[in-house]
Structures are given as C-alpha cells and as structure tokens.
C-alpha positions as a printed NumPy array, in Angstrom:
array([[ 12.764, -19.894,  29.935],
       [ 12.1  , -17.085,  27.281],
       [  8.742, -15.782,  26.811],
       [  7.938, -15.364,  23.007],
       [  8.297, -11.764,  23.336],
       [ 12.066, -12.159,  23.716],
       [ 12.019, -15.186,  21.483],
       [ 10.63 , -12.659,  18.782],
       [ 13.152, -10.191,  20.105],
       [ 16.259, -11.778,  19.858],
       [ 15.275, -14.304,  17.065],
       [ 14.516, -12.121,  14.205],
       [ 10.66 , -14.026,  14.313],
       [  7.794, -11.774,  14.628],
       [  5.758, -12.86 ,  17.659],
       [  2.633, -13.729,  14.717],
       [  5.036, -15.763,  12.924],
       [  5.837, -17.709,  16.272],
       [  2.882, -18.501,  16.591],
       [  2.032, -19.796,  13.071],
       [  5.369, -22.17 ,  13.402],
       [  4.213, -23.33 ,  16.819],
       [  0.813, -24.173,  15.384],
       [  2.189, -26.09 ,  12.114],
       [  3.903, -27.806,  14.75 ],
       [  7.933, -26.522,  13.367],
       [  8.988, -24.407,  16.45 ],
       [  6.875, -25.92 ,  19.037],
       [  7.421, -24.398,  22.792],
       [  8.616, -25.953,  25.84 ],
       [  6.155, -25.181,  28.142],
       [  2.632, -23.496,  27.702],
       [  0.479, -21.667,  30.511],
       [ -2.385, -23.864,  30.699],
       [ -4.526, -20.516,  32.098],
       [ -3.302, -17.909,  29.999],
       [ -2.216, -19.646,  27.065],
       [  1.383, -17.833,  26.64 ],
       [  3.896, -19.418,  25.236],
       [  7.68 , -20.174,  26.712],
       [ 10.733, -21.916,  25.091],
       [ 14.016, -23.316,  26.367],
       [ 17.023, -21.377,  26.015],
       [ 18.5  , -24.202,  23.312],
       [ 15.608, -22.834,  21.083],
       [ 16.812, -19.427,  20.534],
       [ 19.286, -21.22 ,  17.941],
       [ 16.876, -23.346,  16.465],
       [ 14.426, -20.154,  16.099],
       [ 16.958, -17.809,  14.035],
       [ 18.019, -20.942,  11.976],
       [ 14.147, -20.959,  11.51 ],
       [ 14.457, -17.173,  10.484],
       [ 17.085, -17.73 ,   8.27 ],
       [ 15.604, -20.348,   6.177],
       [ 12.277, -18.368,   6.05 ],
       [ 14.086, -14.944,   4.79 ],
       [ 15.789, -17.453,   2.089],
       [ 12.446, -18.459,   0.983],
       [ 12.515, -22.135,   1.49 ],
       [  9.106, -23.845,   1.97 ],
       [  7.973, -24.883,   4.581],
       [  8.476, -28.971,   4.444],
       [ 11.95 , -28.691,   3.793],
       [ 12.375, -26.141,   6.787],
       [ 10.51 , -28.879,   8.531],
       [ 13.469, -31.5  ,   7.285],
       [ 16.139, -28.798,   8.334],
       [ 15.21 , -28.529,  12.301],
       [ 14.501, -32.477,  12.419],
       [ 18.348, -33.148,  11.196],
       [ 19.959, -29.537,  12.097],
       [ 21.647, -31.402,  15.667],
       [ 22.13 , -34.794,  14.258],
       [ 25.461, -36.144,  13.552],
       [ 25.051, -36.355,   9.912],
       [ 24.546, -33.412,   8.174],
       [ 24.239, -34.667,   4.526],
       [ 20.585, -34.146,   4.108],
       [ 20.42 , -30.803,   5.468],
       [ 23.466, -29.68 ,   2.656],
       [ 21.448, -31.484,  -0.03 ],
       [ 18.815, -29.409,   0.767],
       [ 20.117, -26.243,   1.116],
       [ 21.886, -26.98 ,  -2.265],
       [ 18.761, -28.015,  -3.485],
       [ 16.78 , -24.829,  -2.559],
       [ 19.841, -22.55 ,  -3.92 ],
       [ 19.583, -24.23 ,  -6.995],
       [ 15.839, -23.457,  -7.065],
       [ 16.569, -19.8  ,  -6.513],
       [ 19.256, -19.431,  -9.382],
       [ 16.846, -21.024, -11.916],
       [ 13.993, -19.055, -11.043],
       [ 16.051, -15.354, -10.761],
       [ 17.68 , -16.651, -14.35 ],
       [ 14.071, -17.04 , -15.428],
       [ 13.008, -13.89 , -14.293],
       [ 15.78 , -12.128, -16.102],
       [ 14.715, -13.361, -19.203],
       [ 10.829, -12.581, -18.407],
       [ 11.975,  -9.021, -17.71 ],
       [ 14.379,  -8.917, -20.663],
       [ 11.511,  -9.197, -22.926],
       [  9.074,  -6.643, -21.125],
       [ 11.523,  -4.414, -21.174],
       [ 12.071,  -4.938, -25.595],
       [  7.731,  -4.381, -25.305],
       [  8.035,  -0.935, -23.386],
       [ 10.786,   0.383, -25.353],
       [  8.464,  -0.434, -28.52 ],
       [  5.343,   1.097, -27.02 ],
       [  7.603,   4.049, -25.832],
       [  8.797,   4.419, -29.39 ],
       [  5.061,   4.682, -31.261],
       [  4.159,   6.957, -28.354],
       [  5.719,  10.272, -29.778],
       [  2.444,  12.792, -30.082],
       [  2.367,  15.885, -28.266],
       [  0.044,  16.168, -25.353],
       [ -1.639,  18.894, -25.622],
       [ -4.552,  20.544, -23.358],
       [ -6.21 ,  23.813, -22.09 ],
       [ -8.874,  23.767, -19.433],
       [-10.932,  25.972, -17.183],
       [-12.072,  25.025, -13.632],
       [-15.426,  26.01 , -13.679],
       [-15.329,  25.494,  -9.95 ],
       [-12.671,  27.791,  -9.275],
       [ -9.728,  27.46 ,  -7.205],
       [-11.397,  26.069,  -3.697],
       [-12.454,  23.036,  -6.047],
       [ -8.874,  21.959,  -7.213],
       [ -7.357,  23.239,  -4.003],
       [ -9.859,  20.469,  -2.271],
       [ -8.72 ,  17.645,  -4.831],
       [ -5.01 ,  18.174,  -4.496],
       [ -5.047,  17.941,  -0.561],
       [ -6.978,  14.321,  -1.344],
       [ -4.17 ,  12.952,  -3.016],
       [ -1.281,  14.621,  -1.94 ],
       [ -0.337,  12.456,   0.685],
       [ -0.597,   9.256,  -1.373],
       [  3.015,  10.667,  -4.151],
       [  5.651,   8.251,  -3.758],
       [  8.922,   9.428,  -1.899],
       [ 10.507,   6.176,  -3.3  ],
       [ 13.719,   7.054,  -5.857],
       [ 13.407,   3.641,  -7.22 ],
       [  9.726,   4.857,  -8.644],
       [ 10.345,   8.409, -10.474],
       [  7.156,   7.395, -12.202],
       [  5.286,   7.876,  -8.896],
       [  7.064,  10.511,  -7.803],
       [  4.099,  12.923,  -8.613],
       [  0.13 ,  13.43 ,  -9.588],
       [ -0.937,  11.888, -12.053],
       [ -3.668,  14.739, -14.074],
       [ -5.885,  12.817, -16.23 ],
       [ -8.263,  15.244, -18.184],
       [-11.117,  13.704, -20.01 ],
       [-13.711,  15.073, -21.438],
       [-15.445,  17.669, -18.874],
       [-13.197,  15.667, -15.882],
       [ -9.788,  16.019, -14.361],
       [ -9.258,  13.213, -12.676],
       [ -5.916,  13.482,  -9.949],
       [ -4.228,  10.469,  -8.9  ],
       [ -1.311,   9.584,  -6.902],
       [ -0.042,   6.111,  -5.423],
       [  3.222,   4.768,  -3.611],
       [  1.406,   1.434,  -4.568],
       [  0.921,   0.509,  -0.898],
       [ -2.088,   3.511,  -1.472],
       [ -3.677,   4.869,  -3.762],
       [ -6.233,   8.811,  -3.888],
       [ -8.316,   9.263,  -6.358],
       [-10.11 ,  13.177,  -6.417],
       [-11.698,  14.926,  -9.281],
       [-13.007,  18.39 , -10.724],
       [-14.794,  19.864, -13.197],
       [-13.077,  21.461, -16.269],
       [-14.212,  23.551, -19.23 ],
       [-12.912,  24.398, -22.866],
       [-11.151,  20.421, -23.76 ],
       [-13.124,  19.143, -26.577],
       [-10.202,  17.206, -27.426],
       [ -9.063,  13.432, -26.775],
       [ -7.478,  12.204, -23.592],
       [ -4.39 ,  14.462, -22.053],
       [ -2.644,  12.64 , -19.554],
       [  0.706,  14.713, -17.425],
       [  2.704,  13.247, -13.886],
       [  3.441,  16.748, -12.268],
       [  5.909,  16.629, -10.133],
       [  5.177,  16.898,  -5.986],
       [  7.07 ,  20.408,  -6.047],
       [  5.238,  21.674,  -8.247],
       [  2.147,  20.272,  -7.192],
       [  2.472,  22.464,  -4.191],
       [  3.506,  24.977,  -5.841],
       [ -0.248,  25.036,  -7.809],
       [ -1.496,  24.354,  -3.965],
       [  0.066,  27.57 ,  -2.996],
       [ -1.37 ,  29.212,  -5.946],
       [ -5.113,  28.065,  -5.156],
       [ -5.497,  29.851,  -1.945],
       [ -6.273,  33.27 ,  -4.058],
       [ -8.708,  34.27 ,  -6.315],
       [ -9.085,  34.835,  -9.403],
       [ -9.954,  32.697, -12.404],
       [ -8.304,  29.236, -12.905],
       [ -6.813,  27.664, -16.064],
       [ -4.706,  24.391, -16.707],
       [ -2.65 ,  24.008, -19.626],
       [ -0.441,  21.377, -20.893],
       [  1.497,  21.644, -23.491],
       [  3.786,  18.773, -24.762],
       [  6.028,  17.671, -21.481],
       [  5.555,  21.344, -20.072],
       [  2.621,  22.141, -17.502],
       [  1.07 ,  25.342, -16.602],
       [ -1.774,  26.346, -14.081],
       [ -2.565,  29.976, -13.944],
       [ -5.126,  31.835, -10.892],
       [ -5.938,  35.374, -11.771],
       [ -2.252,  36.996, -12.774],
       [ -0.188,  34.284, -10.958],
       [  1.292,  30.989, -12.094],
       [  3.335,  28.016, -11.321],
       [  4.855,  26.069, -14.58 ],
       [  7.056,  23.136, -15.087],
       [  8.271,  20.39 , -16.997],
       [  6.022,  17.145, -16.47 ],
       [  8.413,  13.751, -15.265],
       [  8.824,  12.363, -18.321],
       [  8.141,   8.42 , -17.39 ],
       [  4.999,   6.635, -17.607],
       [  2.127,   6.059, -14.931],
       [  0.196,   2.895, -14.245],
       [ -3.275,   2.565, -15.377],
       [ -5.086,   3.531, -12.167],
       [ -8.423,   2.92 , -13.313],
       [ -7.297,  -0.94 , -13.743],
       [ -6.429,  -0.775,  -9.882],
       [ -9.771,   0.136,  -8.898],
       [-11.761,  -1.849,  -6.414],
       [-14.813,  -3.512,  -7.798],
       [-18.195,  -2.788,  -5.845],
       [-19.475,  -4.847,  -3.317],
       [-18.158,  -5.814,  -0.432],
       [-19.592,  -4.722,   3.6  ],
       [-19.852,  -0.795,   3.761],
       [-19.433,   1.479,   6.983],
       [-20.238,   4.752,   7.393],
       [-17.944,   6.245,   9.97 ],
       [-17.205,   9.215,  12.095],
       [-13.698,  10.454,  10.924],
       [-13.057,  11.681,  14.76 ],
       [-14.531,   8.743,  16.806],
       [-12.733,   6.319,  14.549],
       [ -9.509,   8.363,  14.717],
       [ -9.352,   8.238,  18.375],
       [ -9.754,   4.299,  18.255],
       [ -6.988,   4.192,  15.956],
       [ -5.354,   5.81 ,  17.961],
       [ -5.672,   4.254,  20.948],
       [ -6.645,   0.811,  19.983],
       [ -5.096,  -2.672,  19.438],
       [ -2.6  ,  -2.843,  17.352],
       [ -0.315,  -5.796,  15.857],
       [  3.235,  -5.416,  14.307],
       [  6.204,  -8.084,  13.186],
       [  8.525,  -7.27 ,  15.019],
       [ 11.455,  -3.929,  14.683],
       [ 10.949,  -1.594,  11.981],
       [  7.382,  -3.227,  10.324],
       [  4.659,  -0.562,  10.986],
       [  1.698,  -0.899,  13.436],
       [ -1.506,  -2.721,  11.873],
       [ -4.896,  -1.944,  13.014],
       [ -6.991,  -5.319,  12.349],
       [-10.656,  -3.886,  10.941],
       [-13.973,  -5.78 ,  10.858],
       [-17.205,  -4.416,   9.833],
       [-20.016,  -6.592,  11.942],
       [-24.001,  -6.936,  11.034],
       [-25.374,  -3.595,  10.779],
       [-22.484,  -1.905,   9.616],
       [-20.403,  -1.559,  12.77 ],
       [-16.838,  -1.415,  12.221],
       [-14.374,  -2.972,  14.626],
       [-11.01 ,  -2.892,  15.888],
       [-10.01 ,  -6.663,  16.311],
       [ -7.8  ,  -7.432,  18.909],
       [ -5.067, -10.126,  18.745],
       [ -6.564, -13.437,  19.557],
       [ -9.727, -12.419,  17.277],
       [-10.087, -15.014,  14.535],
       [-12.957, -13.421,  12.416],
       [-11.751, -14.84 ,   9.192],
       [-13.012, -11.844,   7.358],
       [-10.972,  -9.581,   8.989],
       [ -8.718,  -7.006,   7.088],
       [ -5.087,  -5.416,   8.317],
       [ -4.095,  -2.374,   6.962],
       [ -1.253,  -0.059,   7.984],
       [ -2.294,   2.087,  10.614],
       [ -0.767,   4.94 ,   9.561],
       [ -1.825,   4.997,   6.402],
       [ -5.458,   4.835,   7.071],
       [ -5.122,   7.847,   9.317],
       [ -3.285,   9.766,   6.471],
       [ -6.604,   8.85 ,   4.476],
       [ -8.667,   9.604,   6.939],
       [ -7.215,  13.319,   7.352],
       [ -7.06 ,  13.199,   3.405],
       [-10.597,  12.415,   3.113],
       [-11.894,  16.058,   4.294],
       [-15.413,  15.392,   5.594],
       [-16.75 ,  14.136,   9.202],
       [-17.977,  11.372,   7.445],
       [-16.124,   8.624,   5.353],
       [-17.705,   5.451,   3.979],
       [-15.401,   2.735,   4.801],
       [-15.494,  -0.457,   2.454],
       [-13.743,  -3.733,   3.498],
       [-13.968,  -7.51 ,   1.705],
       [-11.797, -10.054,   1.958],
       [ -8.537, -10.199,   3.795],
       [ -6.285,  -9.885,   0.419],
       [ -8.751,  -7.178,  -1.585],
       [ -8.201,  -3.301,  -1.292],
       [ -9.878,  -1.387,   0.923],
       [-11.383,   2.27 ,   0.012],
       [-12.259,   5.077,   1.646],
       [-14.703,   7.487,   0.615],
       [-16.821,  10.505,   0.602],
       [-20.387,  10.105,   1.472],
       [-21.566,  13.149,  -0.964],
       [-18.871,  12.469,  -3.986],
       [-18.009,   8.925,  -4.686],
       [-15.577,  10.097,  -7.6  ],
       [-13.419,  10.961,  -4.138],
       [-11.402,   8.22 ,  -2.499],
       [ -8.398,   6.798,  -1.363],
       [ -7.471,   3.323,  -1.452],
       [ -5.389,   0.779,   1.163],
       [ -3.461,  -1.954,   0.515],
       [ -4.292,  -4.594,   3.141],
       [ -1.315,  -6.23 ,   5.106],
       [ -1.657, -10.391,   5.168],
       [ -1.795, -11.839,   8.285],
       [  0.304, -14.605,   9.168],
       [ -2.174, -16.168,  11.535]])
C-alpha cells in the first residue's frame, strides 16, 4: 500500500489535489484509517493516478476524466480515443480563437502606441529630502519583476502627479505601492519605468545629504542629491494601470506585530503542491481581529493562501513594527499596510485552494 504522500510523490498529484479527486469520488483510495483518517491506495493506482495527472495538466474537465478512468482498463478503448480526440479538438479551436483575440489587441496597442508620441517631461523637488524617497524605494523594491518575458515590469514605475510621486512596482503575483511629497510640477501627469539598476543606483545616492531633485526628460531620467547623480534612459514599454489593480475597502482588518507574526510564519503550518510550488501559509482573521495560521484540515471557508514568501518580503518591505493586514475572500487581494500612512502598501495575490 502507498500512503498519499508517495502517491503525490511519484504521481505528479499534489497531496491537496488527492484529496479533492478522492472526495469527487475519481481517484478513490483503497483503504482509509478509520482513526486517523489517512488515506492509502493499491499499488495498481499509481497508473491510474498519473493518467489522472495527465489528463488534468491537458485541461480536460472533470466528467470526461471521470469517463477516462471508468473505460481506461476495459477492452474497448473507442470511447476513451473519442474523447481524447474530442478534448484536442476543443483545445485547437479555442488556441485558434485566442490567436485571433490577440491579433486584434495587438492592431489596438500599436494604434494607441502610435497617438502616444509627446514628450514626458518633469522636474520635481522632494521637499522631504532624501530619507523620504530612500524610505519609498525600499517599499517597493522587492516587488520589480525578474521575469524577461515582462520588460515592462522590469522596473519602478514613478508616477508624479500633482504634489505626489507615487512608486510602484509588481511581478503581478505582488504588487508595492509607496509615495512622497514633491515640489515645483505644476504640470500634467509624468509617468517613467526606471529600470531596477538604476533604481539602486538613486538608492545608493539617497544615503547622503544634500538637496534632492527628480527630473525627467523625454525617455531619459535624472535624480540629483547635493552634487551627485545617477541618470538613465527610462524602459521604453508601457506599465499597467496600477491604480485599476487596487483593492477596494472593506473586508476584516488586523493589526499585527511584524516580529510575532514573522516568527509564526516562520515556523507555522504550511501547505504546498507538491516539487517546485512554493510554501503557502493559510491566513484567517477571527472575531476581534485575530489573525490565524490555519492548519491543513481547517475548513474556514473564508480563509485566504498566499505565498509565504512573499508575505515575508512584504512584511520586511513594510518598515514599521506594525502592519495592518487586510484579508476578504479566498480569490480577492490581500494588502498590507502602514498603520500611520495608508498611501504605503504592498499587495498579495492569494493562491486558490484546491480543497
């Protein structure tokens, strides 16, 4: 007998997604401790399991996987080809579909691209000297895209409006938000991605003294501190509309202690699918405003996953002993932010759970 640890080990199933399959009754296990409730299969399931994880990596719902298993063994096969062929067929037409839905967003950027040819052009103070912007860079920094496939996101996004520079960054699994007070831009809306070297190259910069002054100029940015400066050519692609990717209010709110929950982050429960997928800490915020680490068989139905690792990067990004901690439903964002500056935060993509 294999437990479902090396059923999920040798199958390609994550030990969640066993469970879901033995509970919509497609993989169901030989044997079950009556006591402890763990789960054990026959060794003839292991091939039935990574036929299941095949099917499920090609995307076929779930009744015809059903179909599948029931006539996998039997002597006539003809039903399991016609549905294979069937659910092929279903792929082509929908990736021909998408290549015609892309086709045509593609024909709208290039036009906006086109009609988008005015200089961007911007010079600010920082009112707030260096420590200010030194503080907002390290709340976003660790939130740039390393991705190749994303140039866009390869860098901070700095949004100057009115008396506000807003920085951004996202790898759109996360997304920091920090801002700071500027001087001297009576002008519309100046928008720049600057790259991450020379982002911190500017970081290096703010650690002196000496007054501070941004200034963009077409696709080339400049921030000078006293007599020293860092310049560069902006990326030249565009970045999303963050402020459409903000969480609404509402929600439960926390108020945590960035060490205490750190250490149960740490060393709490934690749930992953299997080799390679990262650790998930499972989050619930209780009456009163308690939040809690869920362990495995928990089934609050309001609670949230969320890559472990991330949240401790946003924790550590968040720069105060304090963080409020907002949570909603299972599939809605989850932010992170400063009790004494709201205009602060960071924001987590939650993980679906499969059971």
């Amino acid at each position: 007998m294999r437990s479902i640890g090396e059923m999920a080990r040798d199958s390609g199933l994550g030990v969640s997604a066993l469970r879901f399959y033995d509970r919509a009754g497609v993989l169901v296990p030989a044997w079950v401790d009556p006591v402890s409730g763990y789960r054990w299969y026959e060794p003839g399931q292991l091939e039935e399991a990574r036929l299941l994880a095949r099917l499920r990596r090609a995307g076929m719902p779930l009744p015809d996987i059903r179909l599948v298993l029931a006539s996998w063994s039997g002597a006539d096969t003809d039903l399991v080809r016609k549905l294979l062929t069937a659910h092929l067929g279903r792929l082509e037409q929908g990736l021909s579909d998408a290549r015609d839905e892309f086709s045509a967003l593609r024909a709208l950027l290039d036009q906006r691209e086109n009609a988008m040819t005015s200089l961007r052009t911007a010079t600010v103070r920082m009112p707030g000297a260096a420590p200010e912007l030194a503080a907002a860079l390290d709340a976003v920094r660790f939130a740039v895209s390393t991705d190749p496939e994303l140039p866009s996101l390869g860098g901070v996004m700095f949004d100057i409006e009115g008396e506000r520079l807003h920085l951004v960054a996202t790898d759109r699994y996360r997304m920091a938000i920090a801002q700071a007070g500027v001087a001297g831009h009576d002008g519309s809306r100046v928008q720049a991605i600057v790259p991450t070297p020379l982002v911190d190259a500017m970081r290096a910069l703010l650690d002196g003294d000496g007054p501070v002054r941004l200034s963009v100029d077409g696709d080339r940015v400049t921030l000078e501190v006293g007599d020293r400066q860092a310049a560069g050519q902006c990326l030249d692609h565009d970045f999303p509309d963050y402020r459409r990717l903000l969480p609404k209010a509402g929600g439960r709110r926390a108020v945590v202690e960035v060490a205490d929950f750190r250490r149960a982050l740490e060393t709490g429960p934690v749930r992953s699918d299997g080799a390679g997928a990262p650790d998930l800490s499972v989050l619930s915020v209780r009456d009163g405003g308690t939040v809690t680490l869920c362990a495995d068989g928990d089934a609050d139905p309001d609670r949230v996953a969320v890559n472990r690792d991330f949240l401790l990067d946003a924790l550590a990004a968040g720069g105060r002993d304090r963080l409020v901690l907002e949570l909603d439903t299972p599939t809605v964002p989850i932010a992170l932010r400063r009790p004494d500056d709201e205009g602060t935060f960071s924001v987590l993509m939650p993980v679906r759970l499969e059971d």
